[in-house]
N, C-alpha and C positions, 0 to 999 in steps of 0.2 A: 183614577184616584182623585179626591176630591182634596184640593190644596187649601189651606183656608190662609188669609194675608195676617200680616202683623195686627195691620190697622181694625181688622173686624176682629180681635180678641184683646187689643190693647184696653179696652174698657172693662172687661174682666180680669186682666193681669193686673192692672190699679187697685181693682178693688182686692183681688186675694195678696196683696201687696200690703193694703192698708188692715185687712181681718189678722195678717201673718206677723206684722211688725213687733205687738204690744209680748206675742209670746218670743220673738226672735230677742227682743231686748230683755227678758227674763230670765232667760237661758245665759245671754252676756255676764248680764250683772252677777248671778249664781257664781257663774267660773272665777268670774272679777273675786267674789269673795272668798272662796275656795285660796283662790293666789296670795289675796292680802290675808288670811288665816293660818297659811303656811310661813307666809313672810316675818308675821310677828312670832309666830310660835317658835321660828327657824333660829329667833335669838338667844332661846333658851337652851338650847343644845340639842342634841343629835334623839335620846329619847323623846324629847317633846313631839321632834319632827315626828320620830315613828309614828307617835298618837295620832297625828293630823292623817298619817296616811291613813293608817286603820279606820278613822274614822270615816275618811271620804268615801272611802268606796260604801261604805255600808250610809252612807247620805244618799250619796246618788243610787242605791238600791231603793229605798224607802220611797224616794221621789220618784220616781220611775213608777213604782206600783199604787202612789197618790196618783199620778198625771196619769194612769191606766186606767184607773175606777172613774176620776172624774171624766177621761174621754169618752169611757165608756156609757155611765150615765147620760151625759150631755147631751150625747147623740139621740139615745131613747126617748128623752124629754125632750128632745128639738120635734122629730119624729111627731110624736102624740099631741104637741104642740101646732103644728103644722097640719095634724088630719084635725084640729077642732075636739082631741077628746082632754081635755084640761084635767076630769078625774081621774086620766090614764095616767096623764104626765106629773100629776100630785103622789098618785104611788111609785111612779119609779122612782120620783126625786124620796119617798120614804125609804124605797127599797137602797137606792145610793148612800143614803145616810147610813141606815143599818150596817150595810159592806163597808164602809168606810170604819164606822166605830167599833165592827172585828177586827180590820186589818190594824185598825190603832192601838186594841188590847195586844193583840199577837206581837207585835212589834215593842210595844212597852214591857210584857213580859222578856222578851228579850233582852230590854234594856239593861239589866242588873249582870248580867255576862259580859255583857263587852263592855260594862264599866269596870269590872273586875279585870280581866284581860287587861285595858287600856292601864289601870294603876299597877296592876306586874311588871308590864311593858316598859314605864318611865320610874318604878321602883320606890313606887310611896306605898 
């Protein structure tokens, strides 16, 4: 079995350390706002509160399937990037955009329902 030491991968745990932070602190701050959005809504009363729930989760749905396309993308363009073919990686980043601007119709169409929903909900 081949053991490998601390010290011979300590210079790549640095670096996936320092690649990994700027998305770790994104994620933070996201929640952080989620919390102070509840906080202040939380003063309004107990409907408002509802809203915020309702809404979160269908936030972190939406984001969830952003940070999918863009991982997804990213990678392909890294890829193409990486073999030297530049007019490979100019179409996926066309192809990315495309996917991204259906998922953004789909999801906007959506949006007139759960604003309806959400104003039932706190009774305006």
């Amino acid at each position: 079995m081949n053991r490998t030491s601390f010290q011979s991968i300590k210079p790549q745990l640095r670096e996936v350390w320092r690649l990994s932070l700027p998305a770790i602190l994104t994620q933070i701050t996201t929640i952080a706002m989620q919390y102070i959005d509840s906080a202040m809504v939380g003063r309004l009363g107990a409907n408002a509160s509802a809203t915020i729930g309702l809404v979160a989760s269908s936030t972190w749905l939406m984001n969830g399937v952003c940070y999918a396309l863009a991982a997804g993308f990213s990678v392909q363009v890294a890829h193409r990037i990486g073999a030297g073919n530049e007019k490979g990686a100019r179409n996926v980043v066309r192809h990315g955009l495309i996917a991204g601007h259906a998922v953004f119709e789909r999801e906007a169409a959506d949006a007139p329902q759960g604003d309806a929903a959400a104003r039932d909900l706190i009774g305006e």
